[in-house]
C-alpha positions as CSV (number, residue, x, y, z in Angstrom):
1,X,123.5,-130.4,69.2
2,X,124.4,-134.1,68.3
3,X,123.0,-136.9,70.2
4,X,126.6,-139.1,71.6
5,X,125.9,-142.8,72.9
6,X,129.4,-143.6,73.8
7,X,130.0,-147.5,74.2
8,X,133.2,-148.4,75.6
9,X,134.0,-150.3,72.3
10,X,133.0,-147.6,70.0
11,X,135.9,-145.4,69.2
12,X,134.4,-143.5,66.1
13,X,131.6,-141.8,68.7
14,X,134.2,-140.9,71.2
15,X,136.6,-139.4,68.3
16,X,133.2,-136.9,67.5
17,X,132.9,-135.6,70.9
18,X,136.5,-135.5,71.0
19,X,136.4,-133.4,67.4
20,X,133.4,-131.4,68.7
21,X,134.9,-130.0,71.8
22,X,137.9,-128.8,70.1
23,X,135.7,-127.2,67.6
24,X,133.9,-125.2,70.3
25,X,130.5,-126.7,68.9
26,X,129.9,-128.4,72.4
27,X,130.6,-127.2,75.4
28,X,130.4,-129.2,79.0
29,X,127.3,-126.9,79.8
30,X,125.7,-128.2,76.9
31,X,126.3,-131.7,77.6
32,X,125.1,-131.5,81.3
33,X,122.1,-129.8,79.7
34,X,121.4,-132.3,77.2
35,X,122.2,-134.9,80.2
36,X,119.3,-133.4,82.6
37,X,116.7,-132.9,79.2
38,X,117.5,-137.1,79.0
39,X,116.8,-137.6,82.3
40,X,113.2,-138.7,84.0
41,X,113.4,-135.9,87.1
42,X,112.0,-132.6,87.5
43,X,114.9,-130.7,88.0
44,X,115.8,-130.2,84.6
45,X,113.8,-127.6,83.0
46,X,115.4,-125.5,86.2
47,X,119.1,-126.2,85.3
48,X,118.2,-125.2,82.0
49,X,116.6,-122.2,83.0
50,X,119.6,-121.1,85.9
51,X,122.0,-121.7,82.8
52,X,120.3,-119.5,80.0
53,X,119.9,-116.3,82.9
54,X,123.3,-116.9,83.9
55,X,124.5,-116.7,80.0
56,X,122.0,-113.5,79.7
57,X,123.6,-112.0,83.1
58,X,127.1,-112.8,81.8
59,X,126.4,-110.9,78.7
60,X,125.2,-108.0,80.5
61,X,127.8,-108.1,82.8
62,X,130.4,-107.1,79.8
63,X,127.8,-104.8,77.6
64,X,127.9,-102.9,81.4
65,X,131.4,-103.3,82.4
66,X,132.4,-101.5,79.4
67,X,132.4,-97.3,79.3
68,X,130.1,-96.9,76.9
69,X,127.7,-99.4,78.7
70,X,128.2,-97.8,82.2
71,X,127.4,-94.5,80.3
72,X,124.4,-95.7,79.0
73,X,124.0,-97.1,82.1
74,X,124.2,-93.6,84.0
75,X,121.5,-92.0,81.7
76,X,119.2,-94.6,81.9
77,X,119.6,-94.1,86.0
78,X,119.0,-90.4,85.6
79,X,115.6,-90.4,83.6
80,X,114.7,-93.3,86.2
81,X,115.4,-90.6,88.9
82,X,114.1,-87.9,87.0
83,X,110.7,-89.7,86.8
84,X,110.5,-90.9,90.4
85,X,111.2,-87.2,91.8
86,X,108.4,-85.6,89.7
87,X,106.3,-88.1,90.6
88,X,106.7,-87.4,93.8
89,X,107.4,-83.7,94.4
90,X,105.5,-82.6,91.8
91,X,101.8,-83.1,93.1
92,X,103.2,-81.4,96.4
93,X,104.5,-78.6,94.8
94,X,101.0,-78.0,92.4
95,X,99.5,-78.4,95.6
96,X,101.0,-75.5,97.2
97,X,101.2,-72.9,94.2
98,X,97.5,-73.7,93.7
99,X,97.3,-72.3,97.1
100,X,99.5,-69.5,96.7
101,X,96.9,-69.0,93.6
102,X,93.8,-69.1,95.4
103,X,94.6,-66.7,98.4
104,X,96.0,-63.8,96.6
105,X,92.6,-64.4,94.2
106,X,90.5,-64.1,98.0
107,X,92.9,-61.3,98.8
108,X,92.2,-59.4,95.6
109,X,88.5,-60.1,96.2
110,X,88.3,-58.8,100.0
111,X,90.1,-55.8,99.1
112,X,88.0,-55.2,96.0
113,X,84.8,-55.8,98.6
114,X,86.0,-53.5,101.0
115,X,87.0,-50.4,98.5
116,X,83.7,-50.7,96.8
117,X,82.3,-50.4,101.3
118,X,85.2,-48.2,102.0
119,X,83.4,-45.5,99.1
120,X,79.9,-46.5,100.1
121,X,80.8,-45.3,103.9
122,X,80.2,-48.7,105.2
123,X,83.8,-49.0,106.8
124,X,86.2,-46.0,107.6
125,X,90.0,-46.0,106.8
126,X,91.1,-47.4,109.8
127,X,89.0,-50.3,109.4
128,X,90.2,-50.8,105.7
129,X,93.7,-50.6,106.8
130,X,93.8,-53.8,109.0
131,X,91.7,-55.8,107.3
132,X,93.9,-55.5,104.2
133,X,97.2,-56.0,106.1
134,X,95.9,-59.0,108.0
135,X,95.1,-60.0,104.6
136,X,98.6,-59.4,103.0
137,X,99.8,-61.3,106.3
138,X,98.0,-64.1,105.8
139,X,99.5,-63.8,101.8
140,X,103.1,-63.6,102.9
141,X,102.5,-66.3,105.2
142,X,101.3,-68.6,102.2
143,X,104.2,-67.8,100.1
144,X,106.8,-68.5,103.1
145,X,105.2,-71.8,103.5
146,X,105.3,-72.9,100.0
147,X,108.7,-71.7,99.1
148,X,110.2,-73.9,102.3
149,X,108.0,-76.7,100.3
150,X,109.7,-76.3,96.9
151,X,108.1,-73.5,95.3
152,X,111.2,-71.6,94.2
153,X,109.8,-69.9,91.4
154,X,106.8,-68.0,90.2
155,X,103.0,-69.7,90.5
156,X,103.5,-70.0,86.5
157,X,106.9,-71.7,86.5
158,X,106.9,-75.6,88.0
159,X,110.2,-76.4,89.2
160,X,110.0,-80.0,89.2
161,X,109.7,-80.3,85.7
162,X,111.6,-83.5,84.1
163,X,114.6,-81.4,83.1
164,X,114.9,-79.9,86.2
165,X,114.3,-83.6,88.3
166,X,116.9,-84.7,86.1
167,X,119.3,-82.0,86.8
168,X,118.5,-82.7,90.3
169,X,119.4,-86.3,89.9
170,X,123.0,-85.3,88.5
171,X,123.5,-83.0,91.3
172,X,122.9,-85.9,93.7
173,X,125.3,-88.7,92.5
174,X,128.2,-86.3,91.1
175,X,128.2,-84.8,94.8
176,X,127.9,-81.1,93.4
177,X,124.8,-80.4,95.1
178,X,123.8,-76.7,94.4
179,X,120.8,-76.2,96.5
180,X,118.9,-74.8,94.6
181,X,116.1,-77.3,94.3
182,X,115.5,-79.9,97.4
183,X,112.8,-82.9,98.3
184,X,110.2,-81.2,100.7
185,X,108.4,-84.4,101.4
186,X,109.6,-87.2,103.4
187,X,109.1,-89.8,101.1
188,X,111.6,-87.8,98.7
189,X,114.0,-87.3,101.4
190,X,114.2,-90.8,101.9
191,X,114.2,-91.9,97.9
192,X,117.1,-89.0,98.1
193,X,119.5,-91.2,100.6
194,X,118.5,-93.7,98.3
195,X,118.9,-92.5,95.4
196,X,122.6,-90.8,96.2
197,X,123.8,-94.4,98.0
198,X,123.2,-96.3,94.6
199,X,124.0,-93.3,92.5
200,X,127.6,-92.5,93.7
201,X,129.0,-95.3,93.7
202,X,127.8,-95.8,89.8
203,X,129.6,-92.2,88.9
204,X,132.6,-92.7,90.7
205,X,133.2,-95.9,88.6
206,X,132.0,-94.1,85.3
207,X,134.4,-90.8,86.0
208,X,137.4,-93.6,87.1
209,X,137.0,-95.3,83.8
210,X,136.5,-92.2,81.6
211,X,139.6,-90.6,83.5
212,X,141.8,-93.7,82.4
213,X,140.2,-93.6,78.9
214,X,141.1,-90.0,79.0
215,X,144.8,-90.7,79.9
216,X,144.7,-93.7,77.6
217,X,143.9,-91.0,74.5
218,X,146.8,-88.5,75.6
219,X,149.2,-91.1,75.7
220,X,148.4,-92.5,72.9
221,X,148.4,-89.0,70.9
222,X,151.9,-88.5,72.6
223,X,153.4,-91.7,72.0
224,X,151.8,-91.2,67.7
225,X,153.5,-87.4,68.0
226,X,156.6,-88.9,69.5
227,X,157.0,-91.5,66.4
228,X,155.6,-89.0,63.8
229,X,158.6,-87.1,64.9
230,X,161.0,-89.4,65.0
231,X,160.4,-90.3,61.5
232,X,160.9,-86.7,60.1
233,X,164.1,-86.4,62.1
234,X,165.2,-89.7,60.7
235,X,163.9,-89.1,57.1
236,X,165.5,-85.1,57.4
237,X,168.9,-87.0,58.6
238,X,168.6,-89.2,55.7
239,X,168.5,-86.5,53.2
240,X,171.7,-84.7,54.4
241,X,173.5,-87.9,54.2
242,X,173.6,-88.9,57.9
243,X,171.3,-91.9,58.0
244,X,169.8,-93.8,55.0
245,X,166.2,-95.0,54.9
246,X,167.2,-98.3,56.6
247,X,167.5,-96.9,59.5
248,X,163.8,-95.6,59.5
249,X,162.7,-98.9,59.1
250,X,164.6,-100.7,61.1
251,X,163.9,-98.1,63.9
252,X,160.1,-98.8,63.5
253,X,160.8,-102.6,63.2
254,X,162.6,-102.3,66.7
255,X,159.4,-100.3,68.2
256,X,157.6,-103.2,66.7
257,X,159.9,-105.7,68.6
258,X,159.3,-104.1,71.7
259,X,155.7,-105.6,72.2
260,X,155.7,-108.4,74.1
261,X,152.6,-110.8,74.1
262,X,151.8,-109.8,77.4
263,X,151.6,-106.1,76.9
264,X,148.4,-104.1,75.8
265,X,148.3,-102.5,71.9
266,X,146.4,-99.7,70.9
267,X,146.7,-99.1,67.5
268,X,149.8,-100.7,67.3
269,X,151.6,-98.5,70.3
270,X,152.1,-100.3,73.8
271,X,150.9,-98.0,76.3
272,X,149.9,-99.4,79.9
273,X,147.1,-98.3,82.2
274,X,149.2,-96.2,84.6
275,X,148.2,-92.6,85.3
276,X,152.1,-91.6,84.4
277,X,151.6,-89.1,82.5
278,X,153.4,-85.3,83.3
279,X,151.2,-83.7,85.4
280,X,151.9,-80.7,84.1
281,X,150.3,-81.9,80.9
282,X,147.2,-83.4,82.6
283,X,146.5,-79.8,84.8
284,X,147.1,-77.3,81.6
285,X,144.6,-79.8,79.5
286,X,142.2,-79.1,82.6
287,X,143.2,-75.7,82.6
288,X,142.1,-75.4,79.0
289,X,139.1,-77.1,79.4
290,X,137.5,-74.7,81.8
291,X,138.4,-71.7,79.9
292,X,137.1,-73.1,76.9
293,X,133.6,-73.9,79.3
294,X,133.5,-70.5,80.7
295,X,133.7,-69.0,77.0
296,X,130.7,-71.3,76.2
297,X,128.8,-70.2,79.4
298,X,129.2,-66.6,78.9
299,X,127.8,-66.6,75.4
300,X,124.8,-69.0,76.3
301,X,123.6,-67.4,79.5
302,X,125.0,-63.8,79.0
303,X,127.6,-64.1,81.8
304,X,130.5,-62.1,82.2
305,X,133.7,-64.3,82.3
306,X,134.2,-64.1,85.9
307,X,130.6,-65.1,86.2
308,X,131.5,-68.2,83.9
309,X,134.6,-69.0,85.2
310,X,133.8,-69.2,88.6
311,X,130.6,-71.4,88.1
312,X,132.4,-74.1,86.1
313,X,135.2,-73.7,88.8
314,X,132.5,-74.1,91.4
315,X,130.9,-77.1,89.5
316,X,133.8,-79.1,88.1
317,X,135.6,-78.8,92.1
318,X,131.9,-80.1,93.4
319,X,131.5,-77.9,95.6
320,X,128.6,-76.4,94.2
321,X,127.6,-72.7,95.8
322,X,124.6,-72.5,93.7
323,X,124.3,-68.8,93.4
324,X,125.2,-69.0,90.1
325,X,123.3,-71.2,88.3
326,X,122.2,-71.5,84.4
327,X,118.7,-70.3,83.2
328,X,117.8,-72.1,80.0
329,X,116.9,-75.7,80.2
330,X,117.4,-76.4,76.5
331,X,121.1,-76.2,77.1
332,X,120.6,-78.8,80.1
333,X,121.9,-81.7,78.1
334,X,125.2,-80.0,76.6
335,X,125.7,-78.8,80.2
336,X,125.1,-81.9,81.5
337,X,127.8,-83.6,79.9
338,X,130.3,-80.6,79.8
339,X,130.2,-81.0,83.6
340,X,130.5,-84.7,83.7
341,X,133.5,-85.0,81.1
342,X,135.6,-82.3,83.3
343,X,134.4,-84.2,86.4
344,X,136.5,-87.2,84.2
345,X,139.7,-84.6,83.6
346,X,139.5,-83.7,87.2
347,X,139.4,-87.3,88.2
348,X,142.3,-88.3,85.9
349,X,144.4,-85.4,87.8
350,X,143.3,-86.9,90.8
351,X,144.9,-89.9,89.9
352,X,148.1,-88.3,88.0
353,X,148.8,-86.6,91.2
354,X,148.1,-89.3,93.2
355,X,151.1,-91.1,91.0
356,X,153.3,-88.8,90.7
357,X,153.0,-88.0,94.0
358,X,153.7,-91.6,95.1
359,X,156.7,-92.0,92.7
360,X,158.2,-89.0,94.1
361,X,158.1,-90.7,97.2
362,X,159.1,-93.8,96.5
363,X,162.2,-92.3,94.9
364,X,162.8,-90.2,98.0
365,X,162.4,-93.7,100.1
366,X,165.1,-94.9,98.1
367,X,167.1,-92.2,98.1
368,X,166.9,-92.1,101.7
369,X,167.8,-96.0,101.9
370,X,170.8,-95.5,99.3
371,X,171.8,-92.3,102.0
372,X,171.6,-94.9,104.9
373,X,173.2,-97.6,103.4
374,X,176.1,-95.0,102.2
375,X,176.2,-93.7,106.0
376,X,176.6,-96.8,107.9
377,X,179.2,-98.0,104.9
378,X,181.1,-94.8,105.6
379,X,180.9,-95.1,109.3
380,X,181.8,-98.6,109.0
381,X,184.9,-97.6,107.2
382,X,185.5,-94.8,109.7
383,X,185.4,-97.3,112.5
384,X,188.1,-98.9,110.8
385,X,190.0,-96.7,110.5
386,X,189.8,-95.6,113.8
387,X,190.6,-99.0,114.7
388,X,193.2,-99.0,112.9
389,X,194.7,-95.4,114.1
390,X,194.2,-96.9,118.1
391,X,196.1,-99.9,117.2
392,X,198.9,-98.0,115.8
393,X,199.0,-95.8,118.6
394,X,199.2,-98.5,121.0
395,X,202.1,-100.2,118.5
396,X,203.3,-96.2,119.1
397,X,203.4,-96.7,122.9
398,X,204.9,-100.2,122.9
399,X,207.3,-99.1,120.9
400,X,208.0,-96.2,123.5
401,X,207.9,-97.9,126.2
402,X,210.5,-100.4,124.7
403,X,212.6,-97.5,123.6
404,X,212.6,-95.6,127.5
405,X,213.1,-99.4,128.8
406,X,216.2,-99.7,126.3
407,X,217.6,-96.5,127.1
408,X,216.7,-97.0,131.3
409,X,218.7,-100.4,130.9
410,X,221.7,-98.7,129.3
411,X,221.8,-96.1,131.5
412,X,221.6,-98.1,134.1
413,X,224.6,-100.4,132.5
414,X,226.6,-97.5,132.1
415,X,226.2,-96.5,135.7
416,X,227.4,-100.1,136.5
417,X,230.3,-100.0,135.0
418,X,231.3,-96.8,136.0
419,X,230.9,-97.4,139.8
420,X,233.1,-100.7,139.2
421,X,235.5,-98.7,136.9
422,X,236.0,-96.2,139.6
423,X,236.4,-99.0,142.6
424,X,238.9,-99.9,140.7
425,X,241.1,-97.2,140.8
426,X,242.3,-96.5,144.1
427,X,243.8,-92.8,143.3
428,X,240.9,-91.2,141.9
429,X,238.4,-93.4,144.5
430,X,240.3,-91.5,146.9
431,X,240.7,-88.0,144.8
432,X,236.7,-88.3,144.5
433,X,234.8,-90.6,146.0
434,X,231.5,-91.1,144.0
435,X,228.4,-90.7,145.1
436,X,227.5,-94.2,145.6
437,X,230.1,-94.9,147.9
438,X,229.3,-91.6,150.4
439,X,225.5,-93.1,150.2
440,X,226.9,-96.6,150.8
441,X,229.0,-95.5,153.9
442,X,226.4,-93.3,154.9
443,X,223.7,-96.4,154.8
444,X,226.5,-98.9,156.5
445,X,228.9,-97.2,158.9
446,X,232.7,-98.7,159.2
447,X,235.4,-97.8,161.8
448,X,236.0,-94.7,161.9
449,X,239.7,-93.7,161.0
450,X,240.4,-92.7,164.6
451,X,240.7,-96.4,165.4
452,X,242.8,-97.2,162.7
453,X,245.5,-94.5,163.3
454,X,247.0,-96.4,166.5
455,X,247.4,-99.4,164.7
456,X,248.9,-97.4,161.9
457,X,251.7,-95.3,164.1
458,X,253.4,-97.3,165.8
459,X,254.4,-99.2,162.4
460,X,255.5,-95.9,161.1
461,X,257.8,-94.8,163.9
């Protein structure tokens, strides 16, 4: 790292810096660095210090972030567990088959003593018989007592042995939990809670990221089979005369064209980091796999393949029974990571479901908003047109109504001119007298004709 006085005169110093920094050389951290090392205080050897561990934990950070590293990172927790554990529940357990040793050694002893006292006539037959059952109590007793305390198998056999504290630590954070083999103690108990709280959380993020590795791989082997063929249609086409070999390449320049700079590569394909694949493919590769495991079970541990089937059923769906479980320990590692990579495939058709699952609905949302939006537009149109149909009807009945008014009015006309048509002529008024005029003499009563018939005969005689 260069030494930089920068006057405000000197313009060849501040072009070096200036040439520096775009060359990545130096950095702002090194130049605050290089500022505390020049200065007088204390505090300087401490921000150099804070900035070298954050570089280190930085560098970490990504070595870990990465699957390989949380992998890595997953072992190295499980022989960390495996150790703890056997340090723990191992001197308890040695503790209680050496007692399990020692009293059926004092119960072989006692009996020996009282068969050689039993011949000798120093005790009867009665007397034998309880002092060898209280004896073969007192055994049982022992043996209860150390199998609640973790003595599962024979006196000869330890079960916390590392491969089997290991096996117990991969029970613990992949949630299986097969029983089988517990913490008696209360200090292992405790490390247990402990243990499974840190644990979990660490193989749910490892079986997340190797599920979407996992989906990464088959999309990437579909999208290669896809192109591969593609190309052997195209180049078949080609042959018979349809296409020419143009087309081939143009068709891959055009794939090529596709990829944005935004969008993530692999091996020249873009495939994203959606779980949208057909989850029919994802449960018939999961399908595969457990047959495939329950083959290999069956030949390593002499199952049949019910047997096999069901315990990598059991396993891979965590829900770990444990009354079937494998016997040799030398196959603990390949077991180990069977388990754990179809833990991964069951994860990733966790997550396809999840997706499809969530499309489906999403498209049935829509669906259901397009249904809506097509309802309310047809019942909109329908209240139109009913609008429409009422205000014709009404046109209907004005129309009516001006049509029975018309007619009334003529009618009534007519009747007009009739009356005046028949007050006019005196002959037929007399012949037949219409109706109006009997209703009008009725209404209004004139002289009656008696009166006028004086007046009238004296003119005529």
């Amino acid at each position: 790292m260069r030494d930089y006085i920068i006057i405000d005169n000197d313009d060849s110093a501040r072009a070096r810096l200036a040439d520096d920094l775009d060359d990545g050389s130096f950095t702002m951290e090194e130049e605050d660095a290089s500022g505390l090392e020049e200065g007088k205080d204390g505090k300087t050897t401490n921000k150099t210090c804070f900035l070298k561990i954050k570089k280190i934990l930085r560098t970490i950070y990504k070595a870990v972030s990465s699957v390989v590293g949380l992998l890595i990172l997953l072992a190295v927790y499980s022989v960390i567990g495996a150790a703890i554990f056997r340090a723990i529940e191992g001197p308890h357990e040695k503790a209680h088959r050496d007692n399990i040793t020692s009293n059926r050694e004092e119960t072989v002893r006692v009996l020996q003593e009282l068969s050689s006292n039993l011949s000798r006539g120093l005790v009867n037959e009665t007397q034998w018989n309880l002092v060898a059952r209280g004896l073969l109590l007192r055994y049982e007793e022992t043996v209860v007592i150390a199998q609640k305390n973790g003595v599962v198998n024979s006196t000869t056999t330890p079960t916390w042995t590392f491969w089997q504290s290991m096996f117990f630590c991969g029970t613990i954070y992949t949630t299986i939990g097969y029983g089988h083999i517990a913490p008696s103690t209360d200090l292992g108990r405790m490390m247990t809670m402990v243990y499974a709280a840190i644990g979990i959380p660490l193989a749910l993020v490892c079986l997340a990221d190797l599920g979407k590795h996992f989906t990464l791989g088959l999309k990437l082997m579909w999208a290669f089979s896809r192109r591969y063929c593609n190309c052997r249609k195209k180049m078949r086409n080609a042959r018979r005369g349809k296409y020419t070999p143009d087309d081939v390449e143009d068709g891959n320049s055009s794939t090529k064209a596709a990829i944005k700079p935004g969008d993530k590569v692999y091996y020249g394909y873009k495939i994203d980091d959606e779980f949208n694949i057909p989850i029919s493919i994802a449960i018939g590769i999961l399908v595969l796999y457990i047959f495939l495991g329950a083959i290999m079970y069956a030949l390593w541990e002499k199952w049949s393949f019910l047997e096999s089937f069901y315990f990598v059923f059991i396993s891979i769906s965590t829900i770990g029974f444990g009354d079937v479980l494998p016997a040799h320990p030398k196959f603990f590692l390949l077991s180990s990571v069977y388990v754990f990579i179809g833990l991964s495939l069951v994860s990733m058709c966790v997550n396809v479901a999840i997706e499809f699952f969530s499309k489906t609905i999403d498209k049935a949302k829509v669906n259901i908003d397009r249904a809506k939006t097509k309802a309310k537009e047809k019942a909109k149109e329908a209240k139109e047109k009913m609008h429409e149909v009422s205000k014709t009807i009404d046109r209907a009945k004005d129309r009516a109504k001006e049509r029975v008014t018309e007619a009334r009015d003529r009618v009534t006309d007519f009747a007009h001119v009739k009356r005046r048509s028949t007050r006019g002529s005196p002959s037929s008024n007399r012949a037949s007298p219409s109706s109006e005029d009997v209703k009008s003499e009725t209404a209004t009563p004139k002289s009656s004709p008696i009166s006028e018939t004086p007046e009238e005969t004296p003119t005529n005689t």
